[in-house]
N, C-alpha and C positions, 0 to 999 in steps of 0.2 A: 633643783633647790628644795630644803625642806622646809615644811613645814612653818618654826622657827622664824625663817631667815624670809618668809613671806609674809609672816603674820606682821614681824619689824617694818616690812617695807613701804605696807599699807596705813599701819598708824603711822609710820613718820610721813606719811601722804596726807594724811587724815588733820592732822593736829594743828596745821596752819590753819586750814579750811575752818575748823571750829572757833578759832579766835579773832576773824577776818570780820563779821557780824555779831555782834550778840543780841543787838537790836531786830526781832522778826520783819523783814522787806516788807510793806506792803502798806493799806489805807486805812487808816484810823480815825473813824468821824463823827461827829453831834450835829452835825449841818441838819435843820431842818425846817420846813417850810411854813411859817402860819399864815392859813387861809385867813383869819380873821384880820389880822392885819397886813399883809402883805408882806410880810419881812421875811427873812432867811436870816435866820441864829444860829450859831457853834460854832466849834472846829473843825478843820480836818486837815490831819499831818500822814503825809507821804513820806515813809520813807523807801532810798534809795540806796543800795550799798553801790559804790564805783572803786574805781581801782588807788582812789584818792583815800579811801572813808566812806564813811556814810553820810549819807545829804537827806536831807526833811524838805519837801515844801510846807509850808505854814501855812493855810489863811483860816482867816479872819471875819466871819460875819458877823454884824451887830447894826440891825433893820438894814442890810441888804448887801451885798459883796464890797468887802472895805479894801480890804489890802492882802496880797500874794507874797510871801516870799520863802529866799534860799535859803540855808545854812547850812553847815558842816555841824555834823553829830561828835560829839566827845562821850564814849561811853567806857565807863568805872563801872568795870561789874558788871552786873545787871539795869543798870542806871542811865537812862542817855539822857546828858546835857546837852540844851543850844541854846542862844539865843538871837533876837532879831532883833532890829531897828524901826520901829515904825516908820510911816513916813512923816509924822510932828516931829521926828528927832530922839522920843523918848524910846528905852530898851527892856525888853521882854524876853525872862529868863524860864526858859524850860526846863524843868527834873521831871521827867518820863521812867516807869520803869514798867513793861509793853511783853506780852506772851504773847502767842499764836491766836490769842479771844481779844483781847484789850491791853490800852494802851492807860495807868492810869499815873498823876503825877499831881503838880504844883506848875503852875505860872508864875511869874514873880515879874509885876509893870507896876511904876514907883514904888508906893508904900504898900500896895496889895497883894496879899498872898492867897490864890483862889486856887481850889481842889478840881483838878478836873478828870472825868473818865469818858474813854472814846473806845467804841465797839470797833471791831475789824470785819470791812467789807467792801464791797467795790463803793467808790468816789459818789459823793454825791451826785454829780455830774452825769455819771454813767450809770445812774439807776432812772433818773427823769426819763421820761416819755418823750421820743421824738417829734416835733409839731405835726 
């Protein structure tokens, strides 16, 4: 084979692969811990690519672990939308737009529209000190 007819074979390998994700895999988080009051505040959104799309864990702290959840990523662009259902019923719309450093965007829960930026690094979870 030449040249050519290799170079074709590889981008047309290549090309799926790059539109499959644009959202960067991995942990994106503001979680963090006040000794003074005991609370755990922020975010932190996982994402996941599967063979579906891309899937987010969501949660949610606000003075102490509130609510976990799923969703399917919708992403335009450079842009990823989701959003989630609390557990009162009421809906939380995510516009993320996330490189390989941060993740930053808009929440949108009733009338509020708050700016949020979340660094990329292992889970809150997986940084804590074992007992």
């Amino acid at each position: 084979m030449n040249a050519p007819v290799i170079r074709l074979i590889w981008i047309s390998l290549f090309i799926p692969l790059v539109g499959f994700c644009q959202t960067p895999a991995g942990t994106y988080s503001s979680l963090r811990y006040n000794s003074e009051s005991g609370d755990l505040n922020g975010y932190e959104l996982t994402f996941i690519p599967t063979d579906s799309g891309v899937k987010v864990v969501v949660q949610i702290a606000e003075d102490g672990i509130n609510e976990v959840h799923l969703a399917s990523v919708d992403e335009t662009g450079a842009t990823s939308n989701f959003s989630i259902t609390l557990d009162d019923g009421s809906k939380v719309e995510f516009t993320m737009k996330c490189s390989s450093a941060r993740c930053r965007g808009t929440y949108t829960w009733q009338r509020a529209i708050v700016k949020i930026s979340l660094e990329k690094h292992p889970s809150y979870w997986s940084r804590q000190k074992s007992p």
